[in-house]
MARLO-493129 format. One record per residue: residue in three letters; x, y, z of N, C-alpha, C in turn. Coordinates in steps of 0.05 Angstrom, whole numbers, padded with zeros to 5 digits, always signed. Atoms other than C-alpha are relative to their C-alpha. Example, Ala and Ser with C-alpha at 12.3 -4.5 7.8 and 13.67 -1.06 7.14 Angstrom:
! residues 2
ALA+00018-00024+00000+00246-00090+00156+00018+00024+00000SER-00016-00024-00001+00273-00021+00143-00015+00022+00014
This chain:
! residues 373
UNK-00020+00020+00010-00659-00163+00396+00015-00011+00024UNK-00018+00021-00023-00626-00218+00448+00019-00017-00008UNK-00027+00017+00004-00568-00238+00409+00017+00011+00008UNK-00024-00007-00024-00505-00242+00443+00024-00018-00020UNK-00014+00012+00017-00435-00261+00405-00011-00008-00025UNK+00001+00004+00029-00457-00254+00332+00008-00019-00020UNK-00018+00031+00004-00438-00318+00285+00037+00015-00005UNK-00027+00001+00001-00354-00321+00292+00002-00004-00021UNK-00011-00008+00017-00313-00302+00237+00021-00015+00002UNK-00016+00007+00006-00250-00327+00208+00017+00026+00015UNK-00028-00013-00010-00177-00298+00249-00004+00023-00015UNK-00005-00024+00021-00172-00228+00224+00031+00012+00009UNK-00025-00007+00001-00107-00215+00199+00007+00034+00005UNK+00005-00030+00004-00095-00139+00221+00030+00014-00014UNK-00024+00000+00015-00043-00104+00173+00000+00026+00005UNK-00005-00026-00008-00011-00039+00206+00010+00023-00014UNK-00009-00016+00030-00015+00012+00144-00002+00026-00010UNK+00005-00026+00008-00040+00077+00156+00029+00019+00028UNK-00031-00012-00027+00024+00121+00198-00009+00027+00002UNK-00003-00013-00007-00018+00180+00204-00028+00002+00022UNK+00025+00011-00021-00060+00185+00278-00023+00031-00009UNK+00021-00018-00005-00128+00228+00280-00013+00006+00025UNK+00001+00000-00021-00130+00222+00350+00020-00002+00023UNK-00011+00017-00017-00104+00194+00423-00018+00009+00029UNK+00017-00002-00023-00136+00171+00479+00024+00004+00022UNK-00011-00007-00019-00116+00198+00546+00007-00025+00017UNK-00014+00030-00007-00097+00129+00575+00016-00010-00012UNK-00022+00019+00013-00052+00108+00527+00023+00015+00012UNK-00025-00012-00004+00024+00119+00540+00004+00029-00014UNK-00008-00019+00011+00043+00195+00533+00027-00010-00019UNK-00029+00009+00022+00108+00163+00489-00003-00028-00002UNK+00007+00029+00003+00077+00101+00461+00021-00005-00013UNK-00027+00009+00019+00126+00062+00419-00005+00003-00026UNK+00011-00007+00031+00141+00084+00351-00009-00030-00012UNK+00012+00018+00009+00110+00040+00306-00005+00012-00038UNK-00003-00003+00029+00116+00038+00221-00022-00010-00013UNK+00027+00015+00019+00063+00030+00174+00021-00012-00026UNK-00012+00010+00023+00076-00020+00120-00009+00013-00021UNK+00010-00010+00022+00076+00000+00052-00017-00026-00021UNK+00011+00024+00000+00027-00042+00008+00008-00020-00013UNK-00008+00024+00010+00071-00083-00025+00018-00021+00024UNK-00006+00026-00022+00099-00099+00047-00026-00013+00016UNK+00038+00019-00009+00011-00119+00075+00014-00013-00021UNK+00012+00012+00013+00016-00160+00019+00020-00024+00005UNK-00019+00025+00002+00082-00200+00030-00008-00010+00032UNK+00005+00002-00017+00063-00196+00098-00020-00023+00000UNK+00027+00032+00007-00006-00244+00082+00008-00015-00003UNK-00008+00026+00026+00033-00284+00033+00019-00012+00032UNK-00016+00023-00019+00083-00302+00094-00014-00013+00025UNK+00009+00021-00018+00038-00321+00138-00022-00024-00010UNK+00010+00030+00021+00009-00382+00083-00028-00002+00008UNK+00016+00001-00005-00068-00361+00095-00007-00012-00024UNK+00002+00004+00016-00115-00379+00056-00005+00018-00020UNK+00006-00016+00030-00143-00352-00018-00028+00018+00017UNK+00021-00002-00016-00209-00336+00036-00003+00020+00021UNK-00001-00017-00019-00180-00297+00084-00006+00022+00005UNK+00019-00017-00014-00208-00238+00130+00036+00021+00001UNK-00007-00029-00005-00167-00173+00131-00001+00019-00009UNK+00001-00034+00001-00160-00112+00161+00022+00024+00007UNK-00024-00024+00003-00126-00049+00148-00003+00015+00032UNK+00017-00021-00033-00116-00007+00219+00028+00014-00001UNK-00017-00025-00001-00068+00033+00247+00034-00005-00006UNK+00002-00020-00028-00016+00061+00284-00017+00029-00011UNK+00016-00019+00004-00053+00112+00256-00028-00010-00012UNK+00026+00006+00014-00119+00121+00217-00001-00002-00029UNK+00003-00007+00036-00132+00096+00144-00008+00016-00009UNK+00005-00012+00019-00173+00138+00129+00009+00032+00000UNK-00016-00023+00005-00133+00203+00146+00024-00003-00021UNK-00019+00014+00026-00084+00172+00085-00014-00015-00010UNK+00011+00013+00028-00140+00155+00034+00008-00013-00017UNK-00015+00014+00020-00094+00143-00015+00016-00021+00002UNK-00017+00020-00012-00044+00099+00016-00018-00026+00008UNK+00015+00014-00011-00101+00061+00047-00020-00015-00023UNK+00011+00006+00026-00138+00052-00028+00016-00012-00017UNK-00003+00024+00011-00077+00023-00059+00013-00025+00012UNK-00005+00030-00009-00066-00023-00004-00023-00023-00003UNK+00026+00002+00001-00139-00043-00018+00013-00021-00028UNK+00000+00009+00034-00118-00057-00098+00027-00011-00003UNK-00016+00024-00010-00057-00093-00071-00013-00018+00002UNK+00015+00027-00013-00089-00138-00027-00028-00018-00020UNK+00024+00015+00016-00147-00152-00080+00010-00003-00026UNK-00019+00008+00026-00098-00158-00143+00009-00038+00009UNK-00022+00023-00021-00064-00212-00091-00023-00025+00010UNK+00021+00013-00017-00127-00245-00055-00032+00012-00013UNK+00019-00013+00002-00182-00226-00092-00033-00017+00017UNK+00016+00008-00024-00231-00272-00046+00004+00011+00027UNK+00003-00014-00022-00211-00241+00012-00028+00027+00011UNK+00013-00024-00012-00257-00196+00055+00017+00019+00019UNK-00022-00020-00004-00220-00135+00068-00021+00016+00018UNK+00012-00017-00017-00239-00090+00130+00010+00022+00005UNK-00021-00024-00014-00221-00026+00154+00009+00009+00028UNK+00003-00018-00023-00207+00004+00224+00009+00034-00005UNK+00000-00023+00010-00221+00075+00228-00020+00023+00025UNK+00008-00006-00018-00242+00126+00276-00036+00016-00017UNK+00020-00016+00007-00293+00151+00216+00003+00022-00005UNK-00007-00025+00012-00270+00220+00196+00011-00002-00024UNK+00005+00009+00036-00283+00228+00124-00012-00017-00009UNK+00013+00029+00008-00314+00165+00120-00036+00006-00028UNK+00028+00001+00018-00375+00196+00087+00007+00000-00032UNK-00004-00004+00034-00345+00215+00018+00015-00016-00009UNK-00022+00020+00004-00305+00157+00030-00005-00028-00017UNK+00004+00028-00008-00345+00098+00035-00007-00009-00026UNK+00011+00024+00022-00372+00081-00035+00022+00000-00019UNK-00033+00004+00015-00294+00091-00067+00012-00029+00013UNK-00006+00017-00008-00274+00044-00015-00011-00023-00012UNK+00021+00031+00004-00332-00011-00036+00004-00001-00030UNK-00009+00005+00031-00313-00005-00109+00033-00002+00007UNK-00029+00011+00000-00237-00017-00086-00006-00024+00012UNK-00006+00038-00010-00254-00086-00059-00013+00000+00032UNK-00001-00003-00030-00269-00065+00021-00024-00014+00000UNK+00029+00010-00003-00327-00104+00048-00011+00009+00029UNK+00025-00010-00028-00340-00077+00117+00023+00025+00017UNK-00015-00034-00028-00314-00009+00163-00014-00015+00026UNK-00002+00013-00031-00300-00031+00234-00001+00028+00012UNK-00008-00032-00013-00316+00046+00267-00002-00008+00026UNK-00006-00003-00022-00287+00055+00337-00018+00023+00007UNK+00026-00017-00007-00348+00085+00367+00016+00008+00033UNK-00004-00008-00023-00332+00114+00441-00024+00008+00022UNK+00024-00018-00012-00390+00150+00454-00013+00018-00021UNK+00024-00020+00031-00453+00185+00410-00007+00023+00015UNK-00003-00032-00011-00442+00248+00467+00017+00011+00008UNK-00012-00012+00009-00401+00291+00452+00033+00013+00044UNK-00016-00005-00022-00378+00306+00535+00003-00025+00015UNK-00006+00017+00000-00364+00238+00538+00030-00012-00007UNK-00024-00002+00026-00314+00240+00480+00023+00015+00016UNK-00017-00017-00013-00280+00294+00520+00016-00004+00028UNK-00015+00014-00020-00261+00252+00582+00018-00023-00014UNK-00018+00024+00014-00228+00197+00529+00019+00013-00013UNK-00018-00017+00020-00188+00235+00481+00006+00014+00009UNK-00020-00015+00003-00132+00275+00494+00001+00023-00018UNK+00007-00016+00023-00140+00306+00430-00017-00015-00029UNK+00015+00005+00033-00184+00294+00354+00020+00022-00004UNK+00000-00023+00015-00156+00327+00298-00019-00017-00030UNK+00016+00009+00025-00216+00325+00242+00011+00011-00028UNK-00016-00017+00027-00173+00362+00194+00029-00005+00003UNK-00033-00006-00004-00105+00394+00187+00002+00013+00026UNK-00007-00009-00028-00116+00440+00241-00020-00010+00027UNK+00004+00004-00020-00120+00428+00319-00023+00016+00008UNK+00021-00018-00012-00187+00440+00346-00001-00004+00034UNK+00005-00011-00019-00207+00462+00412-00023-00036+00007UNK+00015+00017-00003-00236+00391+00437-00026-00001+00014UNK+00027-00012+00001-00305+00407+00454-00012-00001-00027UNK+00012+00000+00021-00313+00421+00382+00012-00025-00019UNK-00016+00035+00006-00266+00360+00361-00025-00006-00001UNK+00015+00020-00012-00313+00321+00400-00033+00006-00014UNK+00026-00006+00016-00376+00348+00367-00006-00022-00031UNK-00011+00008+00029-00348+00344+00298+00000-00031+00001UNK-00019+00037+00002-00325+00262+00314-00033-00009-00005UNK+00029+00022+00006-00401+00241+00330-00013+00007-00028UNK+00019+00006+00021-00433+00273+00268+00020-00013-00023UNK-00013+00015+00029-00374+00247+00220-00011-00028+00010UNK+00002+00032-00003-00389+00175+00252-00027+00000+00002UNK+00026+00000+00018-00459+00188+00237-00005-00004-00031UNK+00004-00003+00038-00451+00208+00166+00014-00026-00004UNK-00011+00022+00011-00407+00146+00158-00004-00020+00004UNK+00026+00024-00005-00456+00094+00181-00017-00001-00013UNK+00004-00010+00027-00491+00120+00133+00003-00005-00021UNK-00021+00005+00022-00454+00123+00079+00010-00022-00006UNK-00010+00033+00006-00427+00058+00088-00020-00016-00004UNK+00013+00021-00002-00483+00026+00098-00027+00004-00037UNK+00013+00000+00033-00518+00064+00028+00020-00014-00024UNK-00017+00018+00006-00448+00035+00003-00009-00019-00006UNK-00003+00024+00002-00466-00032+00017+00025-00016+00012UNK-00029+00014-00017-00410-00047+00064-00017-00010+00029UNK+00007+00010-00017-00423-00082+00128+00012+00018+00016UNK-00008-00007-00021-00412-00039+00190+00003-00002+00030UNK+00009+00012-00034-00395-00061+00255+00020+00025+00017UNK-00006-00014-00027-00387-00015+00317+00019-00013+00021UNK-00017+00006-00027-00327-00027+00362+00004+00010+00026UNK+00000-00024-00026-00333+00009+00435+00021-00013+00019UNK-00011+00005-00019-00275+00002+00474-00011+00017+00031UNK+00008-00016-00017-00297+00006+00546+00017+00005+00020UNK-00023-00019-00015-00266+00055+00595-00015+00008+00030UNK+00001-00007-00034-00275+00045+00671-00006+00029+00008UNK+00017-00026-00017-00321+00109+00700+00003+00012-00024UNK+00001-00020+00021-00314+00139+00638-00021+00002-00025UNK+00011+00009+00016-00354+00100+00587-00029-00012+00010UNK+00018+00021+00000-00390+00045+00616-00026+00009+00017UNK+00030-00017-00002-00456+00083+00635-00008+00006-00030UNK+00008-00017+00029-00460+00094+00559-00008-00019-00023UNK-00008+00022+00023-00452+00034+00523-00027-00008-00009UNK+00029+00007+00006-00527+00014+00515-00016+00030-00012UNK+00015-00024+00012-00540+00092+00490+00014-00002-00031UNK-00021+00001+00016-00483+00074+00439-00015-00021-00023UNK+00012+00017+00022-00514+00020+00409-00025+00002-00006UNK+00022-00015+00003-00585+00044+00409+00002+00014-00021UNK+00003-00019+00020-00564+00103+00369+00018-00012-00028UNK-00014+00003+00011-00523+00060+00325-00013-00015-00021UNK+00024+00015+00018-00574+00011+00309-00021+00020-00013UNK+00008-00023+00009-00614+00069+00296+00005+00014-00033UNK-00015-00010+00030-00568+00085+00238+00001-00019-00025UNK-00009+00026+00013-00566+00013+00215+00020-00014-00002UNK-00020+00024-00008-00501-00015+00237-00015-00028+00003UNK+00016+00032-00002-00502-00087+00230+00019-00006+00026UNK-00005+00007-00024-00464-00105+00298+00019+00021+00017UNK-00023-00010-00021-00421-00084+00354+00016-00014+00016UNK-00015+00013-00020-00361-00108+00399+00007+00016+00017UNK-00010-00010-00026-00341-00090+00467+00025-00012+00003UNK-00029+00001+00004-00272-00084+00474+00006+00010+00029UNK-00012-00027-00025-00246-00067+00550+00023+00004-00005UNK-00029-00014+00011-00188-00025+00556+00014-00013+00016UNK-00023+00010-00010-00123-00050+00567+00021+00018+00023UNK-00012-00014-00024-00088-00026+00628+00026+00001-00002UNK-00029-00006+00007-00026+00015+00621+00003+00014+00026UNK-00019-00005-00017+00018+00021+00676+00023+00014-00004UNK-00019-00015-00001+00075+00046+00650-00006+00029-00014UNK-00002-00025+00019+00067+00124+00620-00029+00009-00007UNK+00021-00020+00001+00004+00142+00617-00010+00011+00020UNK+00007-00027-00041-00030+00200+00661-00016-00008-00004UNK+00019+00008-00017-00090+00165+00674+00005-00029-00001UNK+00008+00045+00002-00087+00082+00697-00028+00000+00014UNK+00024+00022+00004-00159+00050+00693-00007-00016+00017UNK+00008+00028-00006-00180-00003+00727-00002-00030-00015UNK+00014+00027+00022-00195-00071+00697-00025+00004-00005UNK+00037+00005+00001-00256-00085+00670-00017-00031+00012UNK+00005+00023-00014-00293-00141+00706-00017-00009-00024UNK+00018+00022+00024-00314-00202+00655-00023+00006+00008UNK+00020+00000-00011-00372-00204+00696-00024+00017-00014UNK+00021-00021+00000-00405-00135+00691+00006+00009-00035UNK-00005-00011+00033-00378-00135+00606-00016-00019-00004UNK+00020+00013+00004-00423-00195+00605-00030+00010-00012UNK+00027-00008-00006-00479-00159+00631-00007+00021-00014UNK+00008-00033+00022-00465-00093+00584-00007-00011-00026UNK-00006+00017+00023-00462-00138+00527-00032-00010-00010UNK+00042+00007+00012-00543-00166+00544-00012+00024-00005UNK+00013-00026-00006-00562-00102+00553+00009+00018-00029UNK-00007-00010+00027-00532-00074+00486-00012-00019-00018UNK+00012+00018+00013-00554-00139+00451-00025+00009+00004UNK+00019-00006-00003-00624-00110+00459-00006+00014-00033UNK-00003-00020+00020-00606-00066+00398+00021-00009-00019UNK-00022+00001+00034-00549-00097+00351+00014-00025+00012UNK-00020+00021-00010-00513-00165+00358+00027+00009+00014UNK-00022-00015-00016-00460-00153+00402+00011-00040+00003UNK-00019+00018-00009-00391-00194+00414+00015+00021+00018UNK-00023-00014-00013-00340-00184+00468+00021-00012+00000UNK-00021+00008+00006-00278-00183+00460+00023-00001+00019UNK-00025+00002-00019-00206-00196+00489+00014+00028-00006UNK-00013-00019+00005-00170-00132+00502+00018+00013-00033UNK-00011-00012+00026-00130-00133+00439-00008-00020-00025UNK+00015+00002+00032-00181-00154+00383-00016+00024-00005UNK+00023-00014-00001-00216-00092+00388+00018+00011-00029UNK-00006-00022+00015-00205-00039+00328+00015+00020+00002UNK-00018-00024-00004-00146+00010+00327+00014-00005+00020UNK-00018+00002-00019-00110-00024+00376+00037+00002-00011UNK-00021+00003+00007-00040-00038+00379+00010-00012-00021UNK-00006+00018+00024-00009-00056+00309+00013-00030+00013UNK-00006+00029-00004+00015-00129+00302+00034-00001+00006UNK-00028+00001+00000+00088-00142+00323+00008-00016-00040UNK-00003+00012+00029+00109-00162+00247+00031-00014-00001UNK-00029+00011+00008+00187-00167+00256+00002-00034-00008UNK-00012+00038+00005+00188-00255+00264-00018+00002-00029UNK+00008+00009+00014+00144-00249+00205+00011+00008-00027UNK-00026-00023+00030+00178-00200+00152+00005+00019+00015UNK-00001+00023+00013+00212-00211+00130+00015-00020+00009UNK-00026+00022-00013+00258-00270+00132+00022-00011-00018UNK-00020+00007+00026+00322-00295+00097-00013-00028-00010UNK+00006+00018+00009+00314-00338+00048+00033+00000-00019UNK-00032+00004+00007+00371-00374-00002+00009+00010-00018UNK-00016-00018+00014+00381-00316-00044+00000+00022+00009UNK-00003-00032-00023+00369-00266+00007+00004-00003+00027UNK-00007+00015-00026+00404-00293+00065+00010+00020+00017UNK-00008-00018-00007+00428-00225+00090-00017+00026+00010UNK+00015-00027-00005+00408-00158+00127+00021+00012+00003UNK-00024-00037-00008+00445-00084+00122-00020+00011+00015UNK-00005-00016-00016+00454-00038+00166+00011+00028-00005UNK-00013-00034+00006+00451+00041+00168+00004+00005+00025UNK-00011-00005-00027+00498+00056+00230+00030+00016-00005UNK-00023-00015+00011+00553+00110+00245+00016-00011+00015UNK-00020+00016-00019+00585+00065+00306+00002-00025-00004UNK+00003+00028-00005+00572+00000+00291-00013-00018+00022UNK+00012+00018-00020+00531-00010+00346-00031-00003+00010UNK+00022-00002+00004+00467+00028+00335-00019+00003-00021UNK+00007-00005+00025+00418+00030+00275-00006+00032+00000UNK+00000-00024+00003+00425+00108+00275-00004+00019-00028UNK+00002-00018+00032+00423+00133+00196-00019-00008-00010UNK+00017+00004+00024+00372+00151+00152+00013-00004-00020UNK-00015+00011+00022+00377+00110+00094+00003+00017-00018UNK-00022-00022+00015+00391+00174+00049+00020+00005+00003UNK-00026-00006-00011+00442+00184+00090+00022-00014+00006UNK-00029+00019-00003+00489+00125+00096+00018-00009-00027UNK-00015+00003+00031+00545+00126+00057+00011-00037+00002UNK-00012+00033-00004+00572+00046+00085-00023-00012+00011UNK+00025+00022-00019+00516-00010+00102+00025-00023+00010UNK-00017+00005-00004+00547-00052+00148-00018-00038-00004UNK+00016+00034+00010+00521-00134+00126+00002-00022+00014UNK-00012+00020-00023+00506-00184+00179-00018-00032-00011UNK-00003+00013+00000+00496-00252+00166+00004-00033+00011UNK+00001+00013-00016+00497-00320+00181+00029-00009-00018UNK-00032+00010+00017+00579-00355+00172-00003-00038-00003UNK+00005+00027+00002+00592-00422+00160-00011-00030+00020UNK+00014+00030-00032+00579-00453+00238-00028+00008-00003UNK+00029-00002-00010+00513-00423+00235-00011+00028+00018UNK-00003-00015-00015+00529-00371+00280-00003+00033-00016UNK+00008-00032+00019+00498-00287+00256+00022+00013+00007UNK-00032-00022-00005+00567-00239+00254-00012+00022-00025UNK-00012-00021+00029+00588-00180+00213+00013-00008-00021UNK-00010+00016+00011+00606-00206+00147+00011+00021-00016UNK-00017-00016+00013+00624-00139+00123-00008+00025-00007UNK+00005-00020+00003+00618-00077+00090-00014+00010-00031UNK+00007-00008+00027+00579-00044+00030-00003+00030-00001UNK+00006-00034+00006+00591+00025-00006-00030+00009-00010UNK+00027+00011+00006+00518+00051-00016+00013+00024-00026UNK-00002-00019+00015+00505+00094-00078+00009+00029-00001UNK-00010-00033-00009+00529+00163-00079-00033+00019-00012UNK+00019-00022-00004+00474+00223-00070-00009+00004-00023UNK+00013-00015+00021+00422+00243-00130-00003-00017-00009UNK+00012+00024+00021+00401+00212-00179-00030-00020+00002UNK+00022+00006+00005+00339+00199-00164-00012-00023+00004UNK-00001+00033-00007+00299+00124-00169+00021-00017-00009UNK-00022+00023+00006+00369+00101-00201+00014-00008+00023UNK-00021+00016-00018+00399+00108-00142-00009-00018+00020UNK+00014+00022-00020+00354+00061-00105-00003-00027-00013UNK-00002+00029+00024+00358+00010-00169+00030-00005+00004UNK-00028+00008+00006+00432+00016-00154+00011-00015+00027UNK+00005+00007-00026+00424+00009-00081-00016-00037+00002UNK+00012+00013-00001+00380-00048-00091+00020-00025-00016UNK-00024+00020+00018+00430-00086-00140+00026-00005+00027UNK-00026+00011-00019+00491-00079-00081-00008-00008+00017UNK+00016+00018-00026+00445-00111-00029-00011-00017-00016UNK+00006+00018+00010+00424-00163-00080-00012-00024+00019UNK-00002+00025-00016+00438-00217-00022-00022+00011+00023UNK+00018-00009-00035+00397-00176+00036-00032+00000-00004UNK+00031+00002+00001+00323-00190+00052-00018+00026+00008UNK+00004-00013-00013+00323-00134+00093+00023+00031+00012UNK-00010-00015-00006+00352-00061+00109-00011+00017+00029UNK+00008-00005-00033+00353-00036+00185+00000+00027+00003UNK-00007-00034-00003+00353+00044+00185-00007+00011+00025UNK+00020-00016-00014+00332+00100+00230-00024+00011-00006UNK+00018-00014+00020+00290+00133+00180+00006-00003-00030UNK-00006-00009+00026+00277+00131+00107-00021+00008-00014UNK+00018-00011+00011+00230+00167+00060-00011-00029-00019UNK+00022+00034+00003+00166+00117+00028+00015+00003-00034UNK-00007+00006+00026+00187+00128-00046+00024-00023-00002UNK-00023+00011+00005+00256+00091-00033-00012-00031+00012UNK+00016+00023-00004+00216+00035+00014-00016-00017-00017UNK+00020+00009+00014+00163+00031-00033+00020-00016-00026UNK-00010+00010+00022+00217+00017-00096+00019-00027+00008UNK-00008+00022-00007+00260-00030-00049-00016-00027+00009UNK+00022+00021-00010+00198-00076-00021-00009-00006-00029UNK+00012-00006+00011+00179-00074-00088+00028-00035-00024UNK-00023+00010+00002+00249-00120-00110+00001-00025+00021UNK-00004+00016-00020+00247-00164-00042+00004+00014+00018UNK-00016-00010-00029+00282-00118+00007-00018+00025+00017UNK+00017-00019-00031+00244-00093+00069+00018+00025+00014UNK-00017-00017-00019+00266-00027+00099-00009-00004+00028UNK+00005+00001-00028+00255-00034+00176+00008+00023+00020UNK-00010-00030-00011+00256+00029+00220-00003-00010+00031UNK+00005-00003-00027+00274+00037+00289+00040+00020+00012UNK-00017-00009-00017+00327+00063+00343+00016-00018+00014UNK-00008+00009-00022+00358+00010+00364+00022-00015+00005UNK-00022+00013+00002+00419-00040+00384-00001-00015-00021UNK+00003+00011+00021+00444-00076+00321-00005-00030+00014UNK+00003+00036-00012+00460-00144+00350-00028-00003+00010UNK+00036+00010-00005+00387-00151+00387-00018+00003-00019UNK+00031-00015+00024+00347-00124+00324+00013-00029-00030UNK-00011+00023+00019+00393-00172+00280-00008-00027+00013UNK+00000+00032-00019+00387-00238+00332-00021-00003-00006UNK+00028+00004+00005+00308-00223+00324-00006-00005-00020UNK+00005+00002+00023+00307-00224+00258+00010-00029-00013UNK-00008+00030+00006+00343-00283+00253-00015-00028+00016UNK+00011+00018-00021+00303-00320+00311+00014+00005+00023UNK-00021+00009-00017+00351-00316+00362-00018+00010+00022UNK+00016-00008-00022+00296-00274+00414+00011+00011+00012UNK-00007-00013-00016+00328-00223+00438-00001+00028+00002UNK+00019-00018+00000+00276-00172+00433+00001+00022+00020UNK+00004-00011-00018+00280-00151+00496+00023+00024+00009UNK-00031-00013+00006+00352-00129+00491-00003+00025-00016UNK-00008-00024+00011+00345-00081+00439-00024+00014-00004UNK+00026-00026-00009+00271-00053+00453-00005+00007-00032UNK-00016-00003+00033+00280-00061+00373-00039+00010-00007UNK+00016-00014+00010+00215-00023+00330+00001-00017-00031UNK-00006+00007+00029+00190-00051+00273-00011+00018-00024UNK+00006-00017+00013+00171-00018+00206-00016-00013-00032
């Protein structure tokens, strides 16, 4: 086979939904930036605000792996296809579990698994990854790395007795990989994957213990004919590959609108978003005033302790006006019942004013290093 770039697809919207990892590669930042999975009624507002069409292509991915959160990842599935039922829904996924997975998935709506292939030998795997965990407990990577190729066997497989479309993503990794990539797709086509993309790795400078090289266009060209021998192959731009970095979401959700022109605040100074939202007894409500200009417009008592989902129906009634709540942390039952009403919880660590200005447009992202959720 001598195809090269496969026919192009429609934009794929990637929606960051699973928050628990099954991996990490040794290149990435030892203290990447946190990063929130939405819950699925925020994927879904998420789509709706960016005005695609009824047609549209997405996929579920990280900061973690869907399919280590089955469940979470199945009814963002029966979200998104309640919501869009023309859509083609994808997954990213490193493939663990995927076998007993795949024909639940294809009766929830999914039409194709995107597996992040690395390598089909096993002391390969072991210069990339830092750590696998295929379970609950930490294995000894050696046997990780075993364990990873035959689950992403069985789930090429599986998907493909499914009836899902499978395409192979290989991010490639300077001296580490790229002697492999033509064994990768061989054994992949082999399985019946219907394509593959080459993804080079993105070069991190700051915080990780190994920096990379670039990858030269050139010689990804040339891996690319040479893989095309065995499975359509596309290459891609550093960050289209599978399991990359979630999508920045903040400018997108949410946003005020003219009955929810407001965002609270869980803070014990007034200066950082520091409280979990169980824990704040005052939200502090910022605003836009009559010049136009975002201030503090004031103060709200939140519910008092217990009580269960009333007190998040009660919570949800004294923020009436807010689109959006800024916390440090809050547990998914209370997210899930407020997104569920209009109001986005948003997690992070960071200065109010810069996380508020962003939210409003103002760009000043940089300022408060702000996390979205």
């Amino acid at each position: 086979m001598t195809v090269l770039n496969f026919p192009a697809t429609r934009r794929i919207i990637r929606l960051p939904v699973a928050p628990k990892a099954s991996s990490r590669i040794r290149f990435a930042p030892l203290q990447p930036p946190a990063a929130q999975a939405l819950t699925p009624s925020e994927a879904v507002r998420l789509v709706e605000a960016m005005a695609v069409g009824e047609d549209c292509r997405i996929e579920l991915t990280g900061p973690g792996d869907p399919l280590a959160t089955a469940d979470r990842a199945l009814a963002t599935l029966d979200a998104l296809v309640a919501r869009y039922p023309l859509a083609r829904l994808s997954l990213a996924t490193l493939g663990i579990g995927g076998d007993g997975l795949a024909k639940v998935l294809q009766q929830a709506g999914l039409a194709e698994i995107r597996l992040q292939v690395n390598a089909v030998d096993p002391s390969y795997l072991e210069k990339i990854y830092a750590w696998i965990r295929p379970g609950l407990k930490t294995l000894a990577l050696p046997e990780a790395a075993r364990i990873l190729v035959a689950e992403q066997r069985q789930t090429v497989i599986a998907g493909k007795e499914a009836g899902l479309t499978v395409t192979i993503v290989t991010t490639v990794y300077p001296e580490h990989n790229g002697d492999h990539l033509e064994e990768i797709a061989c054994a992949m086509a082999a399985l019946g994957a219907d394509g593959m993309v080459l993804v080079p790795c993105q070069t991190e400078e700051h915080g990780a213990d190994i920096v990379l090289p670039a990858v030269d266009p050139a010689w990804l060209a040339d891996a690319g004919r040479r893989c095309a021998r065995h499975l359509p192959v596309e290459t891609a731009a550093p960050d289209k590959g599978c399991m990359t970095a979630p999508p920045t979401v903040l400018s997108r959700l949410p946003q005020a609108t003219a009955s929810r022109p407001n965002v609270a605040v869980a803070s014990s100074n007034g200066v950082d978003i520091d409280l979990h939202l169980g824990q704040t007894r005052t939200f502090l409500v910022y605003g836009r005033r009559e010049d136009g200009l975002v201030s503090l417009l004031g103060t709200r008592p939140a519910p008092e302790p217990g009580g269960g989902t009333d007190r998040w129906r009660q919570l949800a009634d004294r923020l009436a006006d807010c689109f959006a709540i800024l916390a440090a942390s809050a547990g998914e039952t209370p997210r899930q019942q407020l997104a569920r009403v209009g109001i986005t919880v948003l997690l992070g660590h960071d200065n109010i004013e810069g996380t508020v200005d962003a939210l409003y447009g103002g760009g000043k992202k940089g300022k408060s290093g702000r996390k979205s959720g």
